[in-house]
N, C-alpha and C positions, 0 to 999 in steps of 0.2 A: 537192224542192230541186234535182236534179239540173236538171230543165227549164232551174232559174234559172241553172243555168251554163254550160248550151248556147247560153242565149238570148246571155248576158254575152260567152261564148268568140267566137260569131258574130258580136256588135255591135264586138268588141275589136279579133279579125282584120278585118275590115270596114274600120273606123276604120284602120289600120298599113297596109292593105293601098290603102288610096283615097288616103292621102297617100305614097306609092312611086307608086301609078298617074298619079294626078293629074298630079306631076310629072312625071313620062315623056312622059303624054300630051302636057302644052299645052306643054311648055317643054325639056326635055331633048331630044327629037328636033328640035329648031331651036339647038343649043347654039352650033353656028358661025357661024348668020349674024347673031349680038350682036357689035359690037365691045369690045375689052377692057374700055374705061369703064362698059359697060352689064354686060356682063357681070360683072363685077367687084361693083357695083349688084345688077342680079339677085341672084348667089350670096348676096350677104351679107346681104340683106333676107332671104330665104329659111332662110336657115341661121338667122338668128335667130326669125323665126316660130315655126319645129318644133322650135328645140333641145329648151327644156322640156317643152312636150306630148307628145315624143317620147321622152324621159327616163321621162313617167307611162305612158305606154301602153305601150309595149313590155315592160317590165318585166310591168305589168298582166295582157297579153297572152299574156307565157309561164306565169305565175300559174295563169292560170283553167284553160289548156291540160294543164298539167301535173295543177293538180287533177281534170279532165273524164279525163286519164291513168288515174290513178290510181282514180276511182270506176269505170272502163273496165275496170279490167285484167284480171275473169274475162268479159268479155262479149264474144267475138269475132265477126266480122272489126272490130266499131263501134272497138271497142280500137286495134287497127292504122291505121286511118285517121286517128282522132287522135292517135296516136303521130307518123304522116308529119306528120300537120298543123302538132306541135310541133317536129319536124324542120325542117323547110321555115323556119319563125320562127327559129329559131336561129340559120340559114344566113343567115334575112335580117338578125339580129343581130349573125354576125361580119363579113358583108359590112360593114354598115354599121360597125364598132368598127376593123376592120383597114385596109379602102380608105376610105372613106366619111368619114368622121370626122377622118380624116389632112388630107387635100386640103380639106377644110372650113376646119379649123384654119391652113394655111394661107391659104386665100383671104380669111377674113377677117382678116388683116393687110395685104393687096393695097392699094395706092392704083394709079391709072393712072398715077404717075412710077415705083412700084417693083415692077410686075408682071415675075414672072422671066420670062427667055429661056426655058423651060419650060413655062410656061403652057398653051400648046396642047396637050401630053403630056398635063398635070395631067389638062387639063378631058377629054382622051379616055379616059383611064383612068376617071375619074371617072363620066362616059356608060355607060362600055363596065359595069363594075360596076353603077351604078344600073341597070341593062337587068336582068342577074342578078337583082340584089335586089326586085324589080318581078315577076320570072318566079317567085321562090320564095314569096314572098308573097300571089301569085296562088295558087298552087301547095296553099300553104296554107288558102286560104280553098276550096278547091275540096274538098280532104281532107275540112277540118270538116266541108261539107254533105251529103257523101254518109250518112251515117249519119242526120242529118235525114231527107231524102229517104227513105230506105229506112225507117225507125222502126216502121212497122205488118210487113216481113215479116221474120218468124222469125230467120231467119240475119244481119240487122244489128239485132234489137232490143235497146233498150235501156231502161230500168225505170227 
């Protein structure tokens, strides 16, 4: 049973971690050179895409982790990795609850007649955080594997 929730923990982070990357990748590193119309557009086609999915998974996510914790917690170092691992999701959780989700909330009330004198703040703030959130997330998906990886030698095995 355990396998199935390494497999789960890995597919979960995986999933949380591709759509923080994704965006970074094709779209958040070109954040300035969209005018406010498109921009505006972008964000909130976006924001609407992941709200939900992102509602089930993250949730999901910390789930499996914490139970992968918990069946962990006499088998060391495998233990402490996915400890970080659940760490690192958390970070990416309150990034995303504290800055992420603020700035959201605003953007999708934005038209291009009432985008605020602010905007460009917003949306840097915004970047500068998703970059964070993107690195812990990573971060996290790295923790999980290493105990994979290691599974046949003694000192990260796990049963």
């Amino acid at each position: 049973m355990k396998k199935f929730w390494w497999f789960c923990g890995l597919i979960l982070v995986m999933l949380v971690t591709g759509v923080f990357w994704g965006t970074w990748f094709t779209l958040t590193r070109s954040l300035e050179t969209f005018p406010p119309d498109h921009f505006i557009k972008i964000g909130q086609t976006i924001i609407d895409n992941v709200a939900v999915p992102m509602r089930i998974l993250m949730p999901a996510t910390l789930l499996v982790l914490l139970l992968l914790c918990f069946s962990l917690r006499k088998q060391r170092p495998a233990f402490y990795f996915v400890l970080a691992s659940f760490i690192c999701m958390i970070i990416s959780l309150l990034i995303t609850l504290l800055v992420e989700v603020p700035i959201d909330n605003q953007i999708k009330t934005w038209t291009p007649a009432t985008i605020p004198d602010n905007w460009v703040a917003l949306r840097a703030t915004w970047k500068q955080f998703h970059f964070y959130r993107t690195l812990t997330s990573i971060l996290s998906f790295v923790f999980l594997c290493v105990p994979v990886l290691y599974r046949n030698k003694n000192r990260f095995a796990y049963r």
